[in-house]
N, C-alpha and C positions, 0 to 999 in steps of 0.2 A: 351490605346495608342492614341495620337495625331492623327486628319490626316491633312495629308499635299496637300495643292496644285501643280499644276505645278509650277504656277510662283514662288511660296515658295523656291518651291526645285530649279529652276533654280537659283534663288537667294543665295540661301546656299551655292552652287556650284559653281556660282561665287565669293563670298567670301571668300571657300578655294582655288580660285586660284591666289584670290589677295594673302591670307596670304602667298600660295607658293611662288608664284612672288618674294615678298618680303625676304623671307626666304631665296630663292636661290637669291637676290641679295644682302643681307649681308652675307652669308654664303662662294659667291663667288662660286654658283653652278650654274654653265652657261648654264647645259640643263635643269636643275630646271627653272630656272629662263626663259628660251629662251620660253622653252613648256607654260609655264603660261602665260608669257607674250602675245604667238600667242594666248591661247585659252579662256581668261578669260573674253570676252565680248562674247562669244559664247555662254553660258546659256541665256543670257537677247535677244540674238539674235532667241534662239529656241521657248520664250514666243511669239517673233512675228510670229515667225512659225507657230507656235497652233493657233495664229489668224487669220493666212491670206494674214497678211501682207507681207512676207517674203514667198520664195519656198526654200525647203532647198540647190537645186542648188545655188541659192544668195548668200546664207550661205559659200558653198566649195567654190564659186567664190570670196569673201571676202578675206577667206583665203587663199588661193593662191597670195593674190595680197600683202596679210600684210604678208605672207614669203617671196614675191619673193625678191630677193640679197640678203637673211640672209641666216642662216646657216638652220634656217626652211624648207627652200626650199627642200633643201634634206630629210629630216626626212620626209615633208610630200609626196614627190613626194615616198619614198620607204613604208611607211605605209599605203597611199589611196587604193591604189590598192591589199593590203592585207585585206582592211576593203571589199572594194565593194566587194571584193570575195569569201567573207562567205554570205550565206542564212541568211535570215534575222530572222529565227526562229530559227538559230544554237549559242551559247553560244559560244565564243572568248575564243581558248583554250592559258591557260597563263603558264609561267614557278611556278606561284607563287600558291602554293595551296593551295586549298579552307578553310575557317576559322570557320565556318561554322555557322558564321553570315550571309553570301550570302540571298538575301532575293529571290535568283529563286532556291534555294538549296531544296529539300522538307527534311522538318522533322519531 
């Protein structure tokens, strides 16, 4: 198997948010399209993170400013406060069940 960097995988990940972006803006999926569009420069922004350059407060403060008067505004103001308030060693429990590709899954 491959390994991969961070910046790599940031990059990747950027990538599929542009293809979502895009996807949800021919598809005409506006929350497709609205979440990509806030978050798709946030991978290249977490490479500055890893450097230095960036505190990840800068990061949430960025985004806040590229929702505010969108519909984002709300998405992020009712999701932040569900993220800060899990332990940072707890696993995001989701409606969607495990595949059990998960790479924190042990197998």
């Amino acid at each position: 198997m491959e390994h991969i960097t961070n910046p790599q995988l940031y990059d990747l990940l950027y990538r599929a948010l542009i293809d979502l972006r895009a996807e949800g803006h021919a598809t005409q999926n506006q929350l497709v399209f609205l979440l990509a569009d806030l978050f798709h420069n946030i991978p290249l922004q977490l490479g500055q993170v890893d450097q230095g350059d960036l505190a990840p407060d800068d990061v949430l403060v960025w985004l806040h400013r590229r929702a505010q008067g969108t519909l984002m505004e709300d998405w992020l103001t009712l999701r932040l406060p569900e993220v800060m308030a899990k332990n940072a060693d707890r696993r995001v429990e989701h409606d969607i069940p495990p595949d059990g590709n998960d790479p924190q899954d042990p197998q």
